[in-house]
C-alpha positions in Angstrom: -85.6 -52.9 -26.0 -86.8 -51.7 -22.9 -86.6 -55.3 -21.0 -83.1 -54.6 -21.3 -82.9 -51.2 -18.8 -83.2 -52.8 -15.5 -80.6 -55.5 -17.1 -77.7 -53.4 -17.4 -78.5 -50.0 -15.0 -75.8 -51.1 -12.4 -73.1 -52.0 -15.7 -70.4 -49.6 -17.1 -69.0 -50.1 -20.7 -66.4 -49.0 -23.0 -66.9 -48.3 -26.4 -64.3 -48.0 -28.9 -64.6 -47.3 -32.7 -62.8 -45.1 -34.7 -65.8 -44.3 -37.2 -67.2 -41.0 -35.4 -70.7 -42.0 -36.7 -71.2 -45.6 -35.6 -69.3 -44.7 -32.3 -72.1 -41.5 -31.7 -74.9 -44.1 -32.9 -73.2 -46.8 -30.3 -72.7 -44.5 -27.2 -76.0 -42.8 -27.5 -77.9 -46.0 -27.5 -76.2 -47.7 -24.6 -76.4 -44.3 -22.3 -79.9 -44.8 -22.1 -79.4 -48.7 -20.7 -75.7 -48.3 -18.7 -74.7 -47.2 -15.5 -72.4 -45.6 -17.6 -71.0 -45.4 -21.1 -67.1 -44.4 -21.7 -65.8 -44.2 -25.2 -62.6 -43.7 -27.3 -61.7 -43.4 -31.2 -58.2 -45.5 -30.7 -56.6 -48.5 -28.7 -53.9 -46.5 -27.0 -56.6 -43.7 -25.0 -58.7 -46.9 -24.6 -56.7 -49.0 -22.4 -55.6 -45.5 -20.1 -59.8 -45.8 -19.8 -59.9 -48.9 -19.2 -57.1 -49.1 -16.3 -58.6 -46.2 -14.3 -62.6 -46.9 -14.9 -61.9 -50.5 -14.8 -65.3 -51.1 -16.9 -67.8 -54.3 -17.0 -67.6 -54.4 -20.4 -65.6 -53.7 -23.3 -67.1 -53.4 -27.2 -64.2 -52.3 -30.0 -63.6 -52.3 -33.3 -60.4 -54.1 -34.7 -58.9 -51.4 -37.6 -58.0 -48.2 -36.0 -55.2 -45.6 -36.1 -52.9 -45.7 -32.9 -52.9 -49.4 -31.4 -55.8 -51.4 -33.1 -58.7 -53.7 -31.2 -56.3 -56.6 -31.2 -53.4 -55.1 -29.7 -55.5 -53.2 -26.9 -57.5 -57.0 -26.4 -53.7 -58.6 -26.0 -52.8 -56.0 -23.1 -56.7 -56.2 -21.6 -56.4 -59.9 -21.3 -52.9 -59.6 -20.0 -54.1 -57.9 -16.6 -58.0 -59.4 -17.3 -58.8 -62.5 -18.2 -62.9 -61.9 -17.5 -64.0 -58.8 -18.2 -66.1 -59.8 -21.5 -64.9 -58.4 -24.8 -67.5 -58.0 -27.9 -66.1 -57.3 -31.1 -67.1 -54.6 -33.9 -66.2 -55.2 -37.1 -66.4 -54.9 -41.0 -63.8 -57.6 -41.3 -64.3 -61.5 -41.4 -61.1 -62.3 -42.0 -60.0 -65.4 -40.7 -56.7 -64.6 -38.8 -58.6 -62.0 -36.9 -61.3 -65.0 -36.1 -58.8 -67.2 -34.7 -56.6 -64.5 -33.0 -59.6 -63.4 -30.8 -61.4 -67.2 -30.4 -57.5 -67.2 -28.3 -58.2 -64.1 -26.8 -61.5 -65.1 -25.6 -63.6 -63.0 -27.1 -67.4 -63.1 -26.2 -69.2 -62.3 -29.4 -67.8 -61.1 -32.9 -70.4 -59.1 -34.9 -69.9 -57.4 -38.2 -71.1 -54.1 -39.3 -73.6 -52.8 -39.5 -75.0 -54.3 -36.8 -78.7 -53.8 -35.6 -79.6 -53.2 -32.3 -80.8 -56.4 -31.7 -77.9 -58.4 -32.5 -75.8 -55.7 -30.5 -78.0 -56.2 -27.4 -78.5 -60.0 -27.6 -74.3 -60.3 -27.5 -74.2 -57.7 -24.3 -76.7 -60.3 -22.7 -74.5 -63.2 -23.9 -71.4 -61.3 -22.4 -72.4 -59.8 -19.8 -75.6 -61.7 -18.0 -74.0 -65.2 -18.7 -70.0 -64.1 -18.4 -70.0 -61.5 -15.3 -69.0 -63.0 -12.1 -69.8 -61.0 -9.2 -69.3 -63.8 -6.2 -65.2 -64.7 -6.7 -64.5 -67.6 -4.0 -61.0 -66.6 -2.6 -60.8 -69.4 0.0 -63.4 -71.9 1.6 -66.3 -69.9 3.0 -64.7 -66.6 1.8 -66.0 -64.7 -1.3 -65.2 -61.2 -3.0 -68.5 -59.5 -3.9 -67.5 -57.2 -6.7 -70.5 -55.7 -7.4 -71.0 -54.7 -3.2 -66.8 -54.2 -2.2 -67.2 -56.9 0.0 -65.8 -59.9 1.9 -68.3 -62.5 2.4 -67.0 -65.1 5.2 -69.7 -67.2 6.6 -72.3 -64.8 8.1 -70.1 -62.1 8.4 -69.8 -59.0 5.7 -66.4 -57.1 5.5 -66.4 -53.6 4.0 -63.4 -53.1 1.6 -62.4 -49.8 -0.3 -61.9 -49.6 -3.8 -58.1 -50.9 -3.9 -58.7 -53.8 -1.9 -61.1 -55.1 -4.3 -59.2 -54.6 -7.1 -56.3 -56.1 -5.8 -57.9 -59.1 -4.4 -60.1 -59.9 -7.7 -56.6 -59.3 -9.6 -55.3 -61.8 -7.4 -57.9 -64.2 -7.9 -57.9 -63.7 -11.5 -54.1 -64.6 -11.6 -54.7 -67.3 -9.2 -52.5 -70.0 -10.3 -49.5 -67.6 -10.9 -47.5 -64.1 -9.0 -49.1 -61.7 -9.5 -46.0 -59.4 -10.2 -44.9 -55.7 -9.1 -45.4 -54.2 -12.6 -49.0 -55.9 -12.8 -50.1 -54.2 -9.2 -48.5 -50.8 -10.5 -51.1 -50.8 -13.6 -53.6 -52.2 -12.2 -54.3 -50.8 -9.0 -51.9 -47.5 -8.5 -53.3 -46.3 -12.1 -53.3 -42.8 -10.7 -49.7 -42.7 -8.8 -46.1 -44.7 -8.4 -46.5 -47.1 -6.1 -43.5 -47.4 -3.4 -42.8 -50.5 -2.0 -43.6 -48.8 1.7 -47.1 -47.8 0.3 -47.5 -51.3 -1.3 -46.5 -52.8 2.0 -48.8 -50.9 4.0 -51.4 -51.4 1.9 -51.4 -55.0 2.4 -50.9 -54.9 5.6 -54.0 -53.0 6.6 -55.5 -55.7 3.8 -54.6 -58.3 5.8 -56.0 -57.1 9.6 -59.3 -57.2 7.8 -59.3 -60.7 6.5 -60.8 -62.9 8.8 -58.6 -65.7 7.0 -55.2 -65.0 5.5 -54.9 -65.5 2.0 -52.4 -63.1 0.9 -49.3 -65.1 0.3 -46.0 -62.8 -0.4 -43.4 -64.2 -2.6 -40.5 -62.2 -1.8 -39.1 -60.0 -4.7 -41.3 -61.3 -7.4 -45.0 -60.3 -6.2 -48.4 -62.0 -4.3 -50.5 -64.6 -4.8 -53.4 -66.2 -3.3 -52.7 -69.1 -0.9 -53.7 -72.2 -2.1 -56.4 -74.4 -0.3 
């Protein structure tokens, strides 16, 4: 097990499993290999967690009181269609099967799961899923582990909003990425005015050396096609 620390020091994960004792056994195991370890008993506390931590990784159950692990996948994947999702569960049955093989799920394990199958999907997910160079344009790439624009031999700082709204982007790449998305996604903490949202982009924009932001008027961004 200890091969796996220097793996996953730099991940965060969310953990979320209504059964207080597997969830302890869970959390307390992964604290001593993640960055850091968030957790919740229900699919309505997880997905407030998981809009303002904004984790690498996301292990639930599927039965629970107050939104269960499929409904809380739906609205992950909605926003998300990367961040690598394993799956907790003491069910087999097969509707859940094919609901989350459309969800792309990463790994399904049933309880009681040992610590070696746990850890062998987290390397699955995470080692062979996680993208951390996101190609936005020819010679220009988001580096989401660093918050930074890559362009040729030139690094560009960006703060914590830009990234997020440029890997949004580029995780809704073929489609607007709409108002309401943007509000959830980025201004988790405040409303977002159409003033802030403007200059927000704006100031974006003066530090791209290439413009990619492409404004669709009432309906959203998207990332300019090349």
């Amino acid at each position: 097990m200890e091969e796996f620390k220097d793996k996953f020091n730099t991940y965060t994960v969310l953990v979320v499993e209504d059964d207080l004792i597997i969830k302890e056994k869970v959390v307390t195991i992964l604290e001593f290999f993640f960055k850091e370890v968030y957790q919740s008993d229900n699919g309505i506390d997880a997905y407030e967690i998981f809009l303002e931590e904004k984790p690498d990784l996301i292990i639930s159950d599927i039965e629970m009181e107050n939104d269960n692990g499929i409904e809380l996948i739906k609205k992950v994947r909605k926003i998300n269609l990367d961040i690598p999702i394993i799956v907790l569960s003491a069910y087999s049955k097969e509707e859940y099967l094919l609901k989350l093989i459309n969800l792309k799920i990463a790994h399904y394990i049933l309880k009681p799961a040992t610590n070696k199958k746990l850890f062998e999907a987290i390397s699955i997910a995470l080692l062979k899923e996680q993208k951390v160079l996101l190609k936005l344009c020819e010679n220009m790439y988001l580096d989401t582990e660093r918050n930074l624009i890559k362009y040729k031999n030139e690094e560009i700082s960006l703060r914590k909003k830009e990234k997020y709204f440029l890997e949004l982007l580029y995780k809704n790449k073929d489609k607007i990425t709409n108002y309401e998305l943007i509000q959830e996604y980025i201004w988790t903490d405040k409303y977002m005015t159409q003033n802030a949202l403007k200059t927000f982009i704006k100031e974006l924009r003066k530090k791209l050396p290439v413009q990619i932001i492409e404004n669709v008027i009432q309906e959203g961004y998207r990332l300019v096609k090349n």
